[in-house]
N, C-alpha and C positions, 0 to 999 in steps of 0.2 A: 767529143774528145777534149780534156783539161786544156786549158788553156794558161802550159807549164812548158819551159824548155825542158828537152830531155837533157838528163849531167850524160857527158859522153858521148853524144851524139852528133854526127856530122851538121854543121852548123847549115850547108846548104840545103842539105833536105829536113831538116827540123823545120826553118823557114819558112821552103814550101809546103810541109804538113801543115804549121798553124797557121798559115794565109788560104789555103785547099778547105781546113777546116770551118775558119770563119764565114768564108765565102759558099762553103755549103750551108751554112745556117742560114745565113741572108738569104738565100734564094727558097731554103725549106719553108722560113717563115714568109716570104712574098706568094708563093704558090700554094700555100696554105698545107703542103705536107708535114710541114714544123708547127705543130702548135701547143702553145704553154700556157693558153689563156688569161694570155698580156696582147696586149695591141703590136700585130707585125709589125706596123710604120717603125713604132721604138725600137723593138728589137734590132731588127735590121739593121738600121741606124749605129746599134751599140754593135754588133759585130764589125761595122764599117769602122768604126771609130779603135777597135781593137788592131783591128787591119795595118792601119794607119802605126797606130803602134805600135806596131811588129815593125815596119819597116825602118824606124828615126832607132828604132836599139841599134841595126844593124847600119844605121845610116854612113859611117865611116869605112865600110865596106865596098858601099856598093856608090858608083859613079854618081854625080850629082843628076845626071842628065836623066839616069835609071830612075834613083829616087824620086825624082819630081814627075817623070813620066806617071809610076805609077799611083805616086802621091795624088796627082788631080786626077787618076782613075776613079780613085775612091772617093775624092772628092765630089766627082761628076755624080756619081751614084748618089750619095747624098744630098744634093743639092735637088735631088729631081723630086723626093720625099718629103723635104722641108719645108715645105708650107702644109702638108698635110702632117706633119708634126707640130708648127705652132697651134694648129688647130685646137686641136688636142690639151696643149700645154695652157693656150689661155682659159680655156677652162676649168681645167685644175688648178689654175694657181687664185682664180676667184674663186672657189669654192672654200679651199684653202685658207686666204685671209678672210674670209666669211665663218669661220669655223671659229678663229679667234676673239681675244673680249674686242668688244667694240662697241659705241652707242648705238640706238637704233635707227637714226640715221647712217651712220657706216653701215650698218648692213642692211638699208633701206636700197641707202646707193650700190653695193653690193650686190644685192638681189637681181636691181633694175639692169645692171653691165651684165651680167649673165644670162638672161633673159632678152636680152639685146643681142647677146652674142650667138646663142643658141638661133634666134630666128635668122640672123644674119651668116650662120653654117648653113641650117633647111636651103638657104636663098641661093648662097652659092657656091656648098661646097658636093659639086656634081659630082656622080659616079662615073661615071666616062672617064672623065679628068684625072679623077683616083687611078683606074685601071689603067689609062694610057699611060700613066705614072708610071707604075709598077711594072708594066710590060717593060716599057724601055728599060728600066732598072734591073729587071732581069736578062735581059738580052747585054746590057754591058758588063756583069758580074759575069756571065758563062765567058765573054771575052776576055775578061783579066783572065781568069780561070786556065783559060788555053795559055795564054803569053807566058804563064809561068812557069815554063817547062825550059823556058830560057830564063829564069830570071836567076842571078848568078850572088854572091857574095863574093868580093874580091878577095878578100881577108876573113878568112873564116877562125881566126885566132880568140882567145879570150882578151885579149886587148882592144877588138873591135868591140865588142859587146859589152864591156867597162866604158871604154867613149863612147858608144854612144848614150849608154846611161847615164853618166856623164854630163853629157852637150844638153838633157833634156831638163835633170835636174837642174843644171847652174840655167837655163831658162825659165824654170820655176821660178827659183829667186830673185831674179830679175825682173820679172813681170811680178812678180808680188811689190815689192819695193815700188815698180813705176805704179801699179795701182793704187799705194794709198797714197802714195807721192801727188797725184792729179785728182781722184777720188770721180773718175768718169768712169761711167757705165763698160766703156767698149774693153777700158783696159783690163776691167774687175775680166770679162768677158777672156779677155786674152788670158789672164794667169790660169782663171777656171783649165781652158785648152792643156795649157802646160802641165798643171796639176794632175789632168784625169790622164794625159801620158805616163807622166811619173809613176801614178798609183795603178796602171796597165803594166810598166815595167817591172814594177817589183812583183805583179801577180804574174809574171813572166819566167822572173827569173826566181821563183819561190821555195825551188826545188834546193838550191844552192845554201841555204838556212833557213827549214819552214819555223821555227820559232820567233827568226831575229824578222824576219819579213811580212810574216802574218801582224807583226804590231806596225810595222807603215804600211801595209797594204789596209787596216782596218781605220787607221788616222785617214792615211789620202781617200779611203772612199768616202767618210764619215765627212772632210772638206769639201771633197765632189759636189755632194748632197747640198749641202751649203751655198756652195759658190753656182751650184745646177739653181736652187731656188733665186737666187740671188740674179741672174739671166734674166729667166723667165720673168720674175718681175721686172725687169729690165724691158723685156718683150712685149707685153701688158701696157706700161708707160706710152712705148712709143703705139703700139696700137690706136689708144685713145685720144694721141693728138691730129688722128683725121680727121680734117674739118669736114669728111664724108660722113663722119660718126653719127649712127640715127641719136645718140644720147643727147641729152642738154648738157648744156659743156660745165656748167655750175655738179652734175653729180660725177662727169666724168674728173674734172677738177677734184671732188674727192677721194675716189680712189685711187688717181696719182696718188696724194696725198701719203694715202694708206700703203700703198704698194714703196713710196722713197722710206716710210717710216720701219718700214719691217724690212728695208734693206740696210738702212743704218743700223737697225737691231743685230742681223745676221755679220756683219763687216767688226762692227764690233766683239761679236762670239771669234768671228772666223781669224784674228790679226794674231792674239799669241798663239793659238792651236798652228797656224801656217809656219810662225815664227820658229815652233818647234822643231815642229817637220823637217825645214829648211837649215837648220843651226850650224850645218856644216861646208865646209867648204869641197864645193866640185872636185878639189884632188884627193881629198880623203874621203868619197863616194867613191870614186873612179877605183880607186886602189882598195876599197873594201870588196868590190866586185872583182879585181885581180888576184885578189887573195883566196876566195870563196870559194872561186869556179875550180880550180884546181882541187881546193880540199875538202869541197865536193863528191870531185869524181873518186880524187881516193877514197873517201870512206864508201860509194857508192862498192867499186872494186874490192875492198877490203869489207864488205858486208857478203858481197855476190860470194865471194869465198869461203867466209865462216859458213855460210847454205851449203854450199857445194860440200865441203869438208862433213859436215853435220848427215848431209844426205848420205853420202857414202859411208859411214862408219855408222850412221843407224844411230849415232849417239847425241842427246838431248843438251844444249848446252845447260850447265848449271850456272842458277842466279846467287851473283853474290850477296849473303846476307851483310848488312850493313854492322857497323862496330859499335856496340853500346860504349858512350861517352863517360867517363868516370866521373 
């Protein structure tokens, strides 16, 4: 099912359709009924993450006490998969700068982290472990799943769902500003979070203007991407400051190296593309989404009827031919 609010539709049970929805995919791709031949762990993952924001659009709705209950529901859930996603991740993202120009030493030391990393998955990334993962992970997804037969939106108005588009975007630009403001890993880490809300909202609320939405819904993910690699080598980094690392610390030293160098490359791509994105201010977001949602539904109403009409008289509308320009 789209992963789109319906125009007109009761905001409570839209809600729990797209949280019902995500949370059956998570569990398809965990039990192996859902398969797209991509790695469950991610998948899973990303519908948790979509979950999450479904609930911060509506977050001026619903009681803080609600939101953060179920906020670290889906938290919990992910947290249980998360190492068997860095897994995964560090290996890609060495392959990855391995793939780029480099001398042959860089991909000397390149080769040898990967190759390290791989024996050091064999060694200890056990199946058992995996599965008990996943079991609990699914046993706490069917639990949300129950609970949300109670789960309410206080304010089911088009002003709740402009705040909290709202509250997410004016956190976007703020965590982008404190990131290059400090130029530390955790904070690039924070904006990423805000970012891939944002660009979940507007793939939310897409139905409201798919023209005007599909160009920041194609920006924010295109940032995603960027700021997702930009982590992961963030993840890499600290990795290799184990002084448990079977590596010599002279080649893990270089691909630190290589890993800060292609994250100052990315930060640099990424500052006016975000710059863009972000150029507005929180109230005039907020009040584009108030404006939208309504004229929306009208035309949504005011199309349902040109059908209806059309149906009943059996008659074709006629397309206007345009005006040749003198």
């Amino acid at each position: 099912m789209a992963y789109r609010v319906k125009i007109g539709a009761n905001l409570n049970k839209d809600v729990r359709r797209l949280l019902t929805a995500q949370i059956g995919r998570a569990i398809g791709h965990l039990t192996g009924a859902l398969d797209d031949g991509v790695s469950p762990i991610h998948e899973t993952r990303k519908s948790l993450k979509r979950c999450r924001s479904i609930l911060r659009l509506v977050r001026p709705g619903l009681t803080e006490k609600s939101f953060r209950r179920h906020d670290l529901a889906f938290r919990s859930v992910a947290r249980l998969l998360s190492q068997d996603r860095d897994r995964e991740v560090l290996a890609q993202t060495l392959t990855l700068l391995a793939a780029g120009d480099g001398t042959q030493a860089d991909k000397g030391a390149l080769a040898a982290t990967l190759s390290a990393h791989q024996s050091e998955k064999l060694n200890s990334f056990t199946l058992p472990d995996t599965d008990e993962n996943v079991r609990a992970a699914i046993t706490l997804l069917q639990n949300i799943e129950l609970g949300l037969q109670n789960f309410t939106v206080r304010d089911g108005s088009v002003n709740t769902v402009a705040a909290g588009f709202g509250m997410t975007y004016a956190e976007g630009r703020k965590t982008l500003k404190a990131a290059y403001r400090s130029g530390d890993d955790e904070a690039f880490h924070t904006f990423r979070k805000a970012l891939q809300h944002h660009w979940r909202h507007c793939q939310l609320l897409g139905p409201v203007w798919p023209e005007l939405m599909d160009a920041r819904i194609t920006a924010a993910r295109d940032l995603s991407q960027m700021a997702g690699l930009d982590h992961d080598l963030s993840v890499l980094k600290v990795h290799l400051t184990d002084n448990q690392h079977p590596l010599d610390e002279a080649v893990r030293s270089r691909v630190q190296g290589l890993a800060k160098a292609e994250q100052d490359r990315l930060r640099r791509e990424v500052k006016p593309l975000a710059g863009r994105l972000y150029a507005f201010a929180q109230r005039d977001m907020e009040r584009m989404i108030e404006r939208l949602l309504p004229a929306a539904k009208r035309l949504a109403k005011s199309r349902m009827t040109a059908t209806v009409t059309t149906t009943m008289t059996g008659n074709e509308p006629v397309p206007l031919k345009p005006r040749r320009l003198a």
